[in-house]
C-alpha positions in Angstrom: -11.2 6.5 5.5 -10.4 4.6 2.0 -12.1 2.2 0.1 -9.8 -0.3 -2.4 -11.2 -0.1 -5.8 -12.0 -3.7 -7.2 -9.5 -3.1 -10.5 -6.5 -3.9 -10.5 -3.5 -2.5 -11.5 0.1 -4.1 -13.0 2.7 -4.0 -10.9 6.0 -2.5 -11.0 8.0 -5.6 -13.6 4.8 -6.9 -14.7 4.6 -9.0 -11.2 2.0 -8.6 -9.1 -0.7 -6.1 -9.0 -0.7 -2.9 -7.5 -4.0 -1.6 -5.7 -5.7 1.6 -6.2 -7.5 3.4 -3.5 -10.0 6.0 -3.3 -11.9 7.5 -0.3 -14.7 5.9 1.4 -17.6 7.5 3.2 -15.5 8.7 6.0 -12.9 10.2 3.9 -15.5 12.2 1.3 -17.4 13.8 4.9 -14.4 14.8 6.2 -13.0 16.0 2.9 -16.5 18.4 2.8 -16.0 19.1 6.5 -12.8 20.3 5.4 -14.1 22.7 2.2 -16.9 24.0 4.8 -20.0 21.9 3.4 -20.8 20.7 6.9 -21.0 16.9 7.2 -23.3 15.5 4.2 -24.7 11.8 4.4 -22.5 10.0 2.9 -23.7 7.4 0.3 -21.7 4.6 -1.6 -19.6 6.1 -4.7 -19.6 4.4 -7.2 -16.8 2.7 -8.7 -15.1 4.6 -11.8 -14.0 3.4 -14.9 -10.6 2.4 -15.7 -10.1 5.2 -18.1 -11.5 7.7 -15.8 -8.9 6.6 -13.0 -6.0 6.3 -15.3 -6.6 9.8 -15.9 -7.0 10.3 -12.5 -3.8 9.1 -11.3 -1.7 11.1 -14.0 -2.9 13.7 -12.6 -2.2 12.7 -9.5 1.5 11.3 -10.1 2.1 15.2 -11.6 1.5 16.7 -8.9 3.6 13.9 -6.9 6.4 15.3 -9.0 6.2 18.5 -8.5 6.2 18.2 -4.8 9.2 16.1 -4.9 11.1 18.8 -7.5 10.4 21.4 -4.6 11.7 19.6 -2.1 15.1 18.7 -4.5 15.0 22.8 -4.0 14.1 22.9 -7.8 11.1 25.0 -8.0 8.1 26.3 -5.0 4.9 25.4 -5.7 2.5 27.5 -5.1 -0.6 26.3 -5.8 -1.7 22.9 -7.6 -5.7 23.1 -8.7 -7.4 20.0 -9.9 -10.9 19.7 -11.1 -13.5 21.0 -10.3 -11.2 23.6 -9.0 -9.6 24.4 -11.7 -12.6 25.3 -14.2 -12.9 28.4 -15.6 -16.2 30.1 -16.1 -16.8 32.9 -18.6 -18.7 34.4 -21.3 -18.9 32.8 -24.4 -18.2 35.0 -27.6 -21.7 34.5 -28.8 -22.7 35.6 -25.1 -23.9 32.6 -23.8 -22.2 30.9 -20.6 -18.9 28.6 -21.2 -17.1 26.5 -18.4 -12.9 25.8 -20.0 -12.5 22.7 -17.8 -8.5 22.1 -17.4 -7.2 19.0 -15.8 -5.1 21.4 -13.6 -3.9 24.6 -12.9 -0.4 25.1 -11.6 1.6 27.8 -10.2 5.3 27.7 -9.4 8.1 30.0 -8.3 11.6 30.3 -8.9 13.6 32.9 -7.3 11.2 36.7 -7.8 9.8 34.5 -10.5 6.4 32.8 -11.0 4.9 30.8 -14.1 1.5 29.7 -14.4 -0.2 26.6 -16.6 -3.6 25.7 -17.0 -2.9 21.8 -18.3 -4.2 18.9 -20.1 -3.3 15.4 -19.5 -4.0 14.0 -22.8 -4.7 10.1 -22.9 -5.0 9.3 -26.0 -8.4 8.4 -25.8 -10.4 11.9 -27.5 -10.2 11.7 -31.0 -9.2 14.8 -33.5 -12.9 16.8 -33.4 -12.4 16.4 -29.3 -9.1 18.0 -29.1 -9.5 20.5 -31.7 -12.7 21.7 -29.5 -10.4 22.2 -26.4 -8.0 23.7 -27.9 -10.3 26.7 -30.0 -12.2 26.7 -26.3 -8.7 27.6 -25.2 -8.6 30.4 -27.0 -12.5 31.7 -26.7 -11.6 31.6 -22.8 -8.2 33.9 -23.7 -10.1 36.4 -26.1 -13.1 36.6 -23.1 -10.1 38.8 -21.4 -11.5 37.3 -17.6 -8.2 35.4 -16.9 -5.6 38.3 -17.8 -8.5 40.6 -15.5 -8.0 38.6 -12.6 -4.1 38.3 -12.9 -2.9 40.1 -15.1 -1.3 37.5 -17.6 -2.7 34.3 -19.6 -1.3 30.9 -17.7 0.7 29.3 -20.3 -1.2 25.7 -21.5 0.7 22.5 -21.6 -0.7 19.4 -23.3 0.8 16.3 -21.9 0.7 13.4 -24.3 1.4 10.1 -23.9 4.4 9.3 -27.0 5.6 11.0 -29.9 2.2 10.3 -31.6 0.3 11.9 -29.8 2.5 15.0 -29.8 2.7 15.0 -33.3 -1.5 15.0 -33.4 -1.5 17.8 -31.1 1.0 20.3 -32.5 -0.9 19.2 -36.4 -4.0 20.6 -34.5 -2.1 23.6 -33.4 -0.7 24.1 -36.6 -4.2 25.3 -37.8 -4.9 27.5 -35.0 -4.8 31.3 -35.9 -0.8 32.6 -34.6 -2.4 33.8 -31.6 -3.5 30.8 -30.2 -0.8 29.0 -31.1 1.2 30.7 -28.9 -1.0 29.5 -26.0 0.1 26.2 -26.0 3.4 23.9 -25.7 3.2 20.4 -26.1 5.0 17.7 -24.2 5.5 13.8 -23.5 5.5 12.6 -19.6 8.8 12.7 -19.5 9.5 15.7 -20.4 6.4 17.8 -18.4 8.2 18.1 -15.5 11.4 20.4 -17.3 8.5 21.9 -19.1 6.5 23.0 -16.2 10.0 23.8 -13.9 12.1 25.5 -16.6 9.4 26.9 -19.2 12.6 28.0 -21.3 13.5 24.2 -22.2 11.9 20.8 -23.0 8.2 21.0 -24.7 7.2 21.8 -28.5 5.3 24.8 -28.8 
């Protein structure tokens, strides 16, 4: 079912490596079994880059942690979306076709509440012109009206960076926004994305 990548990863201490797996031929048929595309041939993948699966396994480890804050009893998670599932088609404002493409979209309850993010795991590999296009795409895909159509409200968006660095790019970015998209987003490190996401009303720069 799984294939071991060739790279390497450090291990916990700086000792010795840690493997990373990914699936093999049986494990992406089953997989489209699963999402009803019948059972395709199966050709080798090939292997990813190791920015691509550092990415990857952020991802990954956030949604690890939100499972384990729901079964502390701390939130519900209701849904967890990762690409492609998470893109968001719509109408651009000059009317040609745009895609927003998240790295997740997460729902959680708490109590009769819910809370919503659409969020980007920020590596600190785009530079500036990058993340100023996601972010005005942002807020194209808020004025296009499709999200609040379906749901009623806009999904908060959280930018998780990797230091204080990168969170001080991000909310200079922001900063020359119009007001109204600046309210979109809130800004925080690893460590603090998990308060963020769980309690919206602490932890995070917005």
């Amino acid at each position: 079912m799984l294939d071991r990548l060739e790279r390497r990863r450090g291990g916990v201490g700086g000792g010795s490596g840690s493997w990373v797996y990914a699936l093999g031929p049986a494990g992406r048929r089953l997989v489209a079994y699963w999402a009803g595309e019948g059972l395709p041939r199966s050709r080798s993948a090939h292997e990813p880059g190791a920015t691509w699966t550092a990415h990857t396994l952020a991802v990954s480890e956030l949604y690890v942690r939100l499972r384990e804050a729901e079964r502390t009893g701390r939130v519900e998670l209701l849904a967890f979306d990762a690409e492609p599932g998470c893109w968001r088609a719509y109408t651009r404002l000059g009317g040609a076709a745009g895609v927003l493409k998240p790295d997740a979209f997460v729902r959680l309850g708490a109590g009769d509440f819910e809370d919503a993010f659409l969020v980007e795991v920020d590596m600190g590999s785009e530079h500036r012109g990058q993340l100023t296009r996601q972010h005005h795409a942002y807020h194209e895909y808020f004025r296009s009206g499709v999200e609040q159509a379906k749901t009623g409200v806009f999904p908060g968006v959280l930018w998780i960076a990797p230091d204080a660095r990168r969170v001080a790019l991000l909310m200079d970015i922001q900063r020359g926004l119009p007001a109204q998209a600046r309210r979109l987003f809130t800004v925080a490190t690893g460590e603090q994305a998990l308060g963020v996401l769980c309690d919206p009303a602490t932890g995070g720069t917005t």
